[in-house]
C-alpha positions in Angstrom: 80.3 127.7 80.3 80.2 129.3 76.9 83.9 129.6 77.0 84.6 126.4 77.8 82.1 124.5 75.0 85.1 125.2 72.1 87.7 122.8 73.9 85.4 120.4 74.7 83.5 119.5 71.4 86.9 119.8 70.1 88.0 117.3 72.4 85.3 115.2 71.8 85.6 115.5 67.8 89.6 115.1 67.7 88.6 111.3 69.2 91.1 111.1 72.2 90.7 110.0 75.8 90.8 112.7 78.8 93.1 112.8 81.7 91.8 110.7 84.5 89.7 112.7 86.4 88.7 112.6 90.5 84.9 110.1 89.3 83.8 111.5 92.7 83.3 115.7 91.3 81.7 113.8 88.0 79.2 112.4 90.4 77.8 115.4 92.1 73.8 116.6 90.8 73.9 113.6 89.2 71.1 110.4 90.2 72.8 107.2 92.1 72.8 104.7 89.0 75.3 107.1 87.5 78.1 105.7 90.8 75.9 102.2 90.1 77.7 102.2 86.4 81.0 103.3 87.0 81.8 100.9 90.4 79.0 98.2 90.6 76.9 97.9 93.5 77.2 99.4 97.3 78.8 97.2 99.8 77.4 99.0 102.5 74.5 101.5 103.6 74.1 103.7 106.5 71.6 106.5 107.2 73.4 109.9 108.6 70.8 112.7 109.6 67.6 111.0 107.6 70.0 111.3 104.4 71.4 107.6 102.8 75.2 107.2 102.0 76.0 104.5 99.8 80.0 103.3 100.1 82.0 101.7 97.6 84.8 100.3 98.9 88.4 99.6 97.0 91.5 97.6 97.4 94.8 97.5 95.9 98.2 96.2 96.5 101.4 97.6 95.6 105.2 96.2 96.1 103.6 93.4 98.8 101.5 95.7 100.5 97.6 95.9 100.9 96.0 99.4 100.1 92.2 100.5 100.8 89.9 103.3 100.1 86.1 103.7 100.7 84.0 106.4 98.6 81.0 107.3 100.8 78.4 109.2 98.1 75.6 111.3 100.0 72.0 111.9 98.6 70.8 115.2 98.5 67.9 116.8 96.9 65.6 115.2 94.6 67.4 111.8 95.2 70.7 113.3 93.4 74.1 112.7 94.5 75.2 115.5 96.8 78.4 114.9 97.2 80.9 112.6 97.1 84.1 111.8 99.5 87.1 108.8 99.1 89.1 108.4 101.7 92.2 106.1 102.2 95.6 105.5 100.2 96.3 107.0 97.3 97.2 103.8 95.0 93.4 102.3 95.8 91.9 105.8 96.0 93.3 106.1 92.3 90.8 103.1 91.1 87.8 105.7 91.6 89.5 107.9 89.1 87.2 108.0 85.8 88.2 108.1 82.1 86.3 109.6 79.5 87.2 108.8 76.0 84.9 109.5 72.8 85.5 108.0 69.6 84.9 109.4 66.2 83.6 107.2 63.3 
């Protein structure tokens, strides 16, 4: 972790947006309002082995064509987000990608 602090503040300080990254590994440990404020609210709910998974659900069209993807997020311990998994195309999986950017003043 120590090695990696360097690049990051400097990427921070130099001001300049990040790669788009997979949101669903930037989710993991973290508590549900964080998937709450990067997609808006759960469409759906369901209850696997006494755990909750929230879904997200995403559509897209490209050259005439409809696209989806669903993002299922588990709980885990604490009321965290254990994991989360997308599944579906590609083009509408893409819109659960996340952007950091900082800006410097």
């Amino acid at each position: 972790m120590r090695r990696l602090l360097p690049p990051l503040l400097a990427l921070a300080l130099a001001g300049c947006a990040t790669n788009a990254i997979e949101g669903t590994s930037a989710l993991t440990g973290r508590e549900l309002d964080a998937a709450i404020s990067l997609y808006g609210p759960w469409v759906q709910t369901l209850e696997v082995d006494h755990q909750r998974v929230y879904i997200w659900r995403r559509h897209a069209v490209e050259n005439g064509t409809d696209y989806y993807c669903e993002m299922r997020v588990e709980m885990g311990f604490r009321q965290t987000i254990a994991r989360a998994l997308t599944r579906g195309y590609p083009v509408a999986c893409d819109l659960f990608k996340v952007r950091f950017e900082s800006h410097a003043k």
